[in-house]
N, C-alpha and C positions, 0 to 999 in steps of 0.2 A: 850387069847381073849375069849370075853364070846360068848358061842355057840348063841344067837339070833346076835350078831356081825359078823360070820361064817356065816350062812344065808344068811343076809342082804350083805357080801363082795361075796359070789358065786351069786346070784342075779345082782350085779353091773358086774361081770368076765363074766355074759353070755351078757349083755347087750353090752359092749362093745367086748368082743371078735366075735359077730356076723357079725363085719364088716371085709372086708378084709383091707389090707394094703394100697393097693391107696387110699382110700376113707378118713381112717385116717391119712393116710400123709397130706392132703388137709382140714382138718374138724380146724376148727377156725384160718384161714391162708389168707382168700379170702372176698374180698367185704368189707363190713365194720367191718368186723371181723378182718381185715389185721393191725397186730401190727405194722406198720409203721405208721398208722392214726385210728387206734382206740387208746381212749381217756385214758382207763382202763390199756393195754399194757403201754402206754407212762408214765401213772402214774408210772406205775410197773420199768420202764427201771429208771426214775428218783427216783425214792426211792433207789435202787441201788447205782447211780451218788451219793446222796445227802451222802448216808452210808461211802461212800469211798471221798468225797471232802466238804462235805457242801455246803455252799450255793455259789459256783465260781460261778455255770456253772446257775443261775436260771433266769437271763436273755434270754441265748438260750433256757430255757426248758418252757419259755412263747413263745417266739416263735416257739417251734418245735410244741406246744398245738394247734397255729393260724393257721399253715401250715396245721394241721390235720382237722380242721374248714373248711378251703379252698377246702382242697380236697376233703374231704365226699359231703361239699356242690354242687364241679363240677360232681362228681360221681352220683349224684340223678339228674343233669341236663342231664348227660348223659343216663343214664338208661330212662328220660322221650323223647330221643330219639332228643336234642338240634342241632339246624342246626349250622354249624363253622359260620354264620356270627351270630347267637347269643352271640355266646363266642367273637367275637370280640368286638361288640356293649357292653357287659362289661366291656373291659377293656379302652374303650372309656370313658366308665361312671364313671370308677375308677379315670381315667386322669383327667377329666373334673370335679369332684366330685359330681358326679349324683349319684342318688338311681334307675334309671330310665333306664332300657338298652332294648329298642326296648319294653318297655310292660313288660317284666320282671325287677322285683323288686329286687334288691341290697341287701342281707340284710347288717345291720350295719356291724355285726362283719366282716365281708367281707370288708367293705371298710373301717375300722379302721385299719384290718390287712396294707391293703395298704399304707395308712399311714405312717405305722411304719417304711414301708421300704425304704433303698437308694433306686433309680432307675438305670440301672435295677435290676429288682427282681426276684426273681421266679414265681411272678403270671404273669409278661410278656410269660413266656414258656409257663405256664401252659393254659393260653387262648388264647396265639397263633396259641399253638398245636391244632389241633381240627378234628374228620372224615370225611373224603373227603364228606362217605354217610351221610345220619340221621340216623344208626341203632346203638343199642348198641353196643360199643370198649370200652377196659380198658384204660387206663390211662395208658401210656408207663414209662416201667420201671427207667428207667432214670431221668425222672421227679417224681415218686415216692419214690425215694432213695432218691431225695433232702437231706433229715437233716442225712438219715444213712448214707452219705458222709461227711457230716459236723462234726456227733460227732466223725464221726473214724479219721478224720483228726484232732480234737480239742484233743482226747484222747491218739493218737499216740504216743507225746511225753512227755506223764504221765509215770509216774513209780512211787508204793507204794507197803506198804506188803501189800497182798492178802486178802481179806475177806474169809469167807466159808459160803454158799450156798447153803440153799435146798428147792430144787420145788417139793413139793407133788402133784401130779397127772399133770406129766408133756408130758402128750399125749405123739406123735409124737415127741417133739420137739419144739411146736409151737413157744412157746417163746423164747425159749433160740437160736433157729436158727439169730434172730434180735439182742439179747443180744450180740452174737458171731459180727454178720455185722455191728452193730454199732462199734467195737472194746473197749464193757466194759468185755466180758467174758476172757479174759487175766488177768483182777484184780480180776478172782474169783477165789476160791475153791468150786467149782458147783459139786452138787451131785441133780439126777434126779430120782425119782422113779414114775412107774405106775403100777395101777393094771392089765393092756392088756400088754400080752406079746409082739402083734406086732404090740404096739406102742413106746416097748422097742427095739425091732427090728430093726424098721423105725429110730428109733432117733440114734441107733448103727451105722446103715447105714452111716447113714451124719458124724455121730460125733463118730469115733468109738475111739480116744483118752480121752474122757469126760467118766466122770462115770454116766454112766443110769440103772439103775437095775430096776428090777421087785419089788415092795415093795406095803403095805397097810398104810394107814394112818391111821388108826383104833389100828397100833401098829406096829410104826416106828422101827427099828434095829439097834436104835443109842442109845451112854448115855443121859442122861439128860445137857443141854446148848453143845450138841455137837457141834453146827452153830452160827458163826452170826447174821446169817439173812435169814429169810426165807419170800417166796411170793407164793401163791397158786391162781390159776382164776380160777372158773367155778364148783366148787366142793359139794362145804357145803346144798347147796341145794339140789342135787342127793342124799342127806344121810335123814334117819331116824332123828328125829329132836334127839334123845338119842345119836345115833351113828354120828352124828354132833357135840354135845356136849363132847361127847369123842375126839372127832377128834381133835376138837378146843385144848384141853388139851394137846394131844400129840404134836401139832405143837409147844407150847408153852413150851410143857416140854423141847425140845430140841433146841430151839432157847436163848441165850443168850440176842440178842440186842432190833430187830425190826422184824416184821413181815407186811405185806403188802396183802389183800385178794380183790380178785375182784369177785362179787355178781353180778349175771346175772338178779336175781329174787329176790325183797327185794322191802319192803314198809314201812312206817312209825308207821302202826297202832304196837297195840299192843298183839296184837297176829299172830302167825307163822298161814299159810293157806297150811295146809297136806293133798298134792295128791302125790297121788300112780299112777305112769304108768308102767305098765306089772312088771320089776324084778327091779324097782328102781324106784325115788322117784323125785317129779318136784316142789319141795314146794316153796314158796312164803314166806319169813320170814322177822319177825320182826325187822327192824332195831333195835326197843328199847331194843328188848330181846337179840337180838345179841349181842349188846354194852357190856349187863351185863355180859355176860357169858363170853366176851373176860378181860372184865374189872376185873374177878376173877383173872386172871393169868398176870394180867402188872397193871404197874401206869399210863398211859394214852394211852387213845383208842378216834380216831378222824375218826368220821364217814363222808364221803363224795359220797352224795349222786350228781351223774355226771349229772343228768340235770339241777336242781340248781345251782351245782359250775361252771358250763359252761354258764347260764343265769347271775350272779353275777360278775363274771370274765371278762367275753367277748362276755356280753351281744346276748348269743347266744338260743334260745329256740330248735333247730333245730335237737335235740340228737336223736340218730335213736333208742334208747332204754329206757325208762323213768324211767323203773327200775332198772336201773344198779346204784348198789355202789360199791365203794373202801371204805375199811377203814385199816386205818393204827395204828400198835398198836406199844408201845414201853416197852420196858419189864422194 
């Protein structure tokens, strides 16, 4: 590895090694960060599905998307501190097909989802349920596992050869703990690496049958097409825009099929926006430049930028992140 890469990877090891273990056990797991209804996760579990079935299951994986719409949307009703008869007075206005619940506004995609459904639903639980107080509660588990009870029962009695599988900078675990709960990490050959040890640790903990190793992405410890398929969240933008473009190369040297990357921090202009905080790096980058540099190493690369494909889709504006994309690349 070339020594400013050395650098730039002890800079990222102290930035993350700074936290302890609880902290990074819990660190993109919560709130609308929760891969059972962030939008970017779900992408991620369906590229997956699609690798190993095609296109059976894309009926449910429009409705696991709606479910995810539903609940971020009861989650910001909640956090703005919603009294239970408000929640009921929705689903009065779902029934009745109002926009109109006590003063608060319906939005579309919310009552399309209804629509779609037999009766009952899950949005009966979901706005049944409600806090006795007005103060912030989460949304109980149960009703949050909704679709990770549906795919693991839909998947249960699947059986195919395995794919193989690797997440570069796979924290704690974050993802793959859902990958496992939905019941698709039985049809993998999953290999996990991160550059924090005790986020190798944490992920050991849970999963101490699965392979998690300590590893750089700057300079993978695999051959070249070692994997299937590989998917990475949250990464490319913590890099040096050089040491990104590296990065992007070795994901790609060692992936054979598809690859799947979720972008926290991305925009359309045409230039990458380079900030520096303390030992690592918060950039803002170019969707366009991104494309190309993914488009070096496959024959097509499909950018999906999630507040549009969610305004387009399911007519929904409502995305708690505007800059977040997915793009999917295929080799």
């Amino acid at each position: 590895m070339e020594e400013r890469f050395e650098r730039e990877t002890e800079g990222l090891r102290r930035s993350w090694g700074k936290y302890d273990r609880e902290t990074l056990a819990d660190y993109l797991v919560q709130d609308v960060e929760d891969p059972r209804i962030n939008i970017q996760s779900i992408l991620m579990r369906h590229f997956l599905v699609r690798s190993l079935f095609g296109e059976r299951f894309a009926e449910l994986m429009v409705h696991e998307l709606r479910f995810a719409l539903v609940v971020n949307w009861l989650v910001k009703l909640l956090r703005k501190q919603a009294r239970a008869g408000q929640l009921q007075a929705v689903l009065d206005a779902l029934m009745s097909g109002e926009d109109d619940a006590e003063g608060l506004a319906v939005p579309k995609y919310v009552s399309q989802t209804f629509a779609t459904l037999a009766m009952p639903n899950y949005m009966f639980d979901l706005f049944n349920w409600a806090p006795v107080e007005t103060t912030e509660v989460p949304v109980p588990e149960h009703l949050m596992a909704t679709f990770q009870t549906i795919w693991r029962e839909v998947l249960e009695a699947e059986s195919r050869g395995r794919v193989s599988v690797l997440e570069p900078a796979c924290g704690s675990g974050n993802d793959y703990r859902f990958i496992e709960s939905f019941g698709i990490a039985r049809l993998l050959d999953y290999t996990g690496f991160d550059l924090c040890e005790k986020n190798i640790s944490n992920a050991k903990g849970m999963f101490p049958n699965v392979r998690f190793e300590v590893g750089n992405v700057l300079e993978i410890k695999s051959p070249d097409n070692a994997f299937d398929y590989c998917f990475v969240h949250d990464l490319f933008e913590h890099l040096s825009v050089e040491a990104m473009e590296a990065a992007i190369a070795e994901v790609c040297r060692v992936t054979r099929q598809g690859v799947c990357v979720g972008f926290f921090n991305m925009h359309e202009a045409d230039e990458h926006i380079v900030e520096i905080v303390e030992d690592y790096h918060w950039n803002k980058l170019s969707a366009i430049k991104t494309r190309e540099i993914f488009e070096r190493h496959a024959w097509a690369v499909e950018v999906i930028g999630i507040d549009k494909f969610l305004a387009s889709k399911f007519n929904c504006g409502d995305t708690h992140n505007k800059d977040a994309y997915t793009i999917i690349i295929k080799m």
